[in-house]
Each structure stands twice: as C-alpha cells, then as structure tokens.
N, C-alpha and C positions, 0 to 999 in steps of 0.2 A: 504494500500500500504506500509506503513510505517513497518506494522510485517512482512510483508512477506521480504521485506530487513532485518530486522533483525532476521528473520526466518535463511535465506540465508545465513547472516554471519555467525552465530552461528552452523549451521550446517556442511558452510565450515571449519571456527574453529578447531571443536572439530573433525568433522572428520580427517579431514589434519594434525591435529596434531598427532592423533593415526595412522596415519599412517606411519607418521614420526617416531614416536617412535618404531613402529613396525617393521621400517626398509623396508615399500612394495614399491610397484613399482607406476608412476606419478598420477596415478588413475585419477578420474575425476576433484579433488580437484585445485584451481587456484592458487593458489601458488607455488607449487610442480613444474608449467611448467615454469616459470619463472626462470632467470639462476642466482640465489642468492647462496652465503656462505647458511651452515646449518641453523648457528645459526638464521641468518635475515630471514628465513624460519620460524621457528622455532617460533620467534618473533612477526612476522606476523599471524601469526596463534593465538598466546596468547591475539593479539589484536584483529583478527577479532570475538574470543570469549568473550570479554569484550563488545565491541562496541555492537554485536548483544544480546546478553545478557541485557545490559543498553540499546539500544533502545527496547528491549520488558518486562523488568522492566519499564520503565518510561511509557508505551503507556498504560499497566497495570493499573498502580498507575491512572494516569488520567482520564483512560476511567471508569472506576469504578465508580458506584452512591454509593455519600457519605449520609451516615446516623449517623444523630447525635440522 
C-alpha cells in the first residue's frame, strides 16, 4: 500500500511538473486544479517528487533480505 502512495506521488510529481514546465493545459495532475501562484505549484510538485521518491527509497532499503 505504502509504494503505491509513493508510486502516486512520484508520478504526480514529475509528471505535473513537466507539465508545468511545458506550459500544457490542467491535465489530470492535482495540483495544477488547485488555485495557487506558479511558483507554490511548482513547489509542490518538487515535493510530491521527493516524498514519493523517499517513500519508495526507504520501502526498498527495508524490504530487501540482507546478506552479510
């Protein structure tokens, strides 16, 4: 459950930010609908790609069998 939220972030993320940058139109992405300045768009988006990102880094790191 846990990768799929940060599936989700990460995808919102990066995609919403390239689309941002691209200049397109509200698309499906959630932040885009929301009535924010660019920048806090913008912002939001750098963070839902860290967060989703570090939630499926960390889920990674743990679920992993260690071998020494």
């Amino acid at each position: 459950m846990l990768e799929a939220v940060g599936l989700l972030l990460l995808i919102q993320g990066v995609g919403g930010l390239i689309n941002n940058l691209a200049g397109g139109s509200e698309s499906w992405f959630l932040l885009n609908y929301l009535d924010l300045p660019p920048w806090a768009r913008l912002t939001g988006h750098v963070l839902a790609i860290g967060i989703g990102g570090s939630i499926l880094l960390w889920r990674k790191v743990f679920r992993s069998p260690r071998v020494m």
